[in-house]
C-alpha positions in Angstrom: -2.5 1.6 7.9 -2.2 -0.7 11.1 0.7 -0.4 13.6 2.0 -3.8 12.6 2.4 -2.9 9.3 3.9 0.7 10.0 6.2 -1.2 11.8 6.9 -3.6 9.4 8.0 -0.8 6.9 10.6 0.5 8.3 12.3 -2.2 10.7 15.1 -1.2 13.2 17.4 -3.4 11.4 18.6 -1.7 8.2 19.6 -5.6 7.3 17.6 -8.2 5.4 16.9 -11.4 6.8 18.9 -13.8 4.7 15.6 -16.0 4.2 14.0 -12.3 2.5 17.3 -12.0 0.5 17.0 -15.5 -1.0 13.2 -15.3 -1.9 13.9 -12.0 -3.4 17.0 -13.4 -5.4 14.5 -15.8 -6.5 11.7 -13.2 -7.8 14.8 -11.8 -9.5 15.8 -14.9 -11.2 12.0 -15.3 -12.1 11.5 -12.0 -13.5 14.3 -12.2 -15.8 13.3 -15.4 -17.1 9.7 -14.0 -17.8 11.1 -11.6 -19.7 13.6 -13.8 -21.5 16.9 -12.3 -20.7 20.1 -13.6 -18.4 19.9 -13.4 -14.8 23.7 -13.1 -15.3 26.3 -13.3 -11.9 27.3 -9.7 -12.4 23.3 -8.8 -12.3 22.7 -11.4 -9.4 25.7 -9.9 -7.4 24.6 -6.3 -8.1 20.9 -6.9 -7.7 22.0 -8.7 -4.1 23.8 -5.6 -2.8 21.1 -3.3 -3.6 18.9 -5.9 -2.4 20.5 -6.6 1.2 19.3 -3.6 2.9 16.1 -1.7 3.7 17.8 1.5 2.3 18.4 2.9 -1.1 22.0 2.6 -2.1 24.0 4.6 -4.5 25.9 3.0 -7.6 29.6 3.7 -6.3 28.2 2.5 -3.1 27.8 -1.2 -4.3 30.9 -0.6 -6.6 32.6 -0.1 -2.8 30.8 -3.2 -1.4 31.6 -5.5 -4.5 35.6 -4.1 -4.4 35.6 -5.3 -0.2 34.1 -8.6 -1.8 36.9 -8.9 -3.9 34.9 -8.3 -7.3 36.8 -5.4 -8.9 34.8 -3.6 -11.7 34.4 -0.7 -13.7 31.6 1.7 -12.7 30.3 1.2 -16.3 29.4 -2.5 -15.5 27.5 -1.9 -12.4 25.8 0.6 -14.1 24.7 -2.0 -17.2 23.8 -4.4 -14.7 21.6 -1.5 -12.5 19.9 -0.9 -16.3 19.0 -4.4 -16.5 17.9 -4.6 -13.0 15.3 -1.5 -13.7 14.0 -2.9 -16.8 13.0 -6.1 -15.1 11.8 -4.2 -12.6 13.5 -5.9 -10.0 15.1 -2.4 -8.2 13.6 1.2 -8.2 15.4 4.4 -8.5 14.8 7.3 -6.2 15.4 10.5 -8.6 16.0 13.0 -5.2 18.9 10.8 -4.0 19.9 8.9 -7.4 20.2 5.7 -5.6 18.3 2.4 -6.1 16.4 -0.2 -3.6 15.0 -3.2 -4.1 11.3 -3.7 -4.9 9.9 -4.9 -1.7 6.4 -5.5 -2.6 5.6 -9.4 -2.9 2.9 -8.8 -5.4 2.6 -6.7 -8.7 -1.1 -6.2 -9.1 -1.3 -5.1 -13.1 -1.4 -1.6 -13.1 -0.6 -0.9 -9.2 2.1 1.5 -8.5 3.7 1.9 -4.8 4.3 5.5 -3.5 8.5 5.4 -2.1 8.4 6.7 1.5 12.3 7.7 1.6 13.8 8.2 5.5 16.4 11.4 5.0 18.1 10.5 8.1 18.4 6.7 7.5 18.1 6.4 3.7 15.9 3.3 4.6 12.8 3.4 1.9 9.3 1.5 2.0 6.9 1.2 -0.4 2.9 1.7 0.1 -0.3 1.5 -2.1 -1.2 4.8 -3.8 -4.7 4.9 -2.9 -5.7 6.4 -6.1 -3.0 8.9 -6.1 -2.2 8.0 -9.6 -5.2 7.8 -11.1 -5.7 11.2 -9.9 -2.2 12.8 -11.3 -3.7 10.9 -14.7 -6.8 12.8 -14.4 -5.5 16.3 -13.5 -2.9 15.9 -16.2 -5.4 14.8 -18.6 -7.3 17.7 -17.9 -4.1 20.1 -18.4 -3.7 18.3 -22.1 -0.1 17.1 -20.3 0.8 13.6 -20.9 3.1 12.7 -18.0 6.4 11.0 -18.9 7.1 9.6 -15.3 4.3 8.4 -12.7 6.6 8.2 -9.7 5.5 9.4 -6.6 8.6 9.6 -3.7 8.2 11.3 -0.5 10.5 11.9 1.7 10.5 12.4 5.7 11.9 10.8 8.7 11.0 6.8 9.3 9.4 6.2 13.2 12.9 4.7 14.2 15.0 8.0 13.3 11.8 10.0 14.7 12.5 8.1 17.8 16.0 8.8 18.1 17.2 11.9 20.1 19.2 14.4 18.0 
């Protein structure tokens, strides 16, 4: 991987650039429509909280940012709204933290899946081609007579801007 691109993983700014938010709001609003269900406002606000940050974020924490907003809600609904938001494929889950981010990659190649690098100090995550990782956990775990149930592949670590930080 090229410095630019390392760089461009994990930028100093947890923040997204309000153009990035938009065309992501868009691919949203596209997926859903592909898939023929409601982009509804509860899913679009949801979908931008999660979606306004480099970092994962955790359910009660965009409950929190949607109260400050003024948009009161039940956990439940945010929850409902996540769901959606995972079937379309629109967010990711991390299992280690049980938070969600926002899928950053522009393209979805047909059967390419990203490995999550996940910063521990930060909680900012990036996503990276697997290199044939998966096709070799498919392999081994053919070979064990295991069919996997979930081919996720998260590691966590500390991103080059916390590694740069003094403790």
């Amino acid at each position: 991987m090229t410095e630019g691109i390392a760089k461009n993983l994990f930028p100093s700014s947890g923040i997204i650039s309000e153009r990035r938010l938009t065309k992501s709001v868009e691919r949203a609003c596209q997926a859903f429509d592909e898939k023929n269900l409601r982009f509804t406002k509860l899913r679009r606000e949801v979908f931008e909280e999660i979606a306004a940050t480099h970092n994962s974020v955790g359910a009660y924490d965009v409950l929190a940012r949607l109260a400050e907003k003024g948009t009161r809600l039940a956990p439940i609904s945010v929850y409902r709204a996540i769901d959606a938001l995972l079937e379309v494929g629109v967010i990711h889950r991390l299992e280690s933290k049980n938070a969600y981010f926002a899928c950053r990659r522009l393209d979805h190649t047909p059967g390419s899946r990203p490995i999550v690098l996940s910063c521990e100090k930060c909680n900012a995550v990036a996503e990276v081609e697997s290199e044939g990782i998966f096709e070799t956990i498919d392999r081994v775990s053919k070979g064990a007579s295991f069919e996997p149930r979930v081919r996720f592949v998260e590691v966590l670590g500390t991103c080059r801007n916390c590694a740069s930080k003094k403790d």
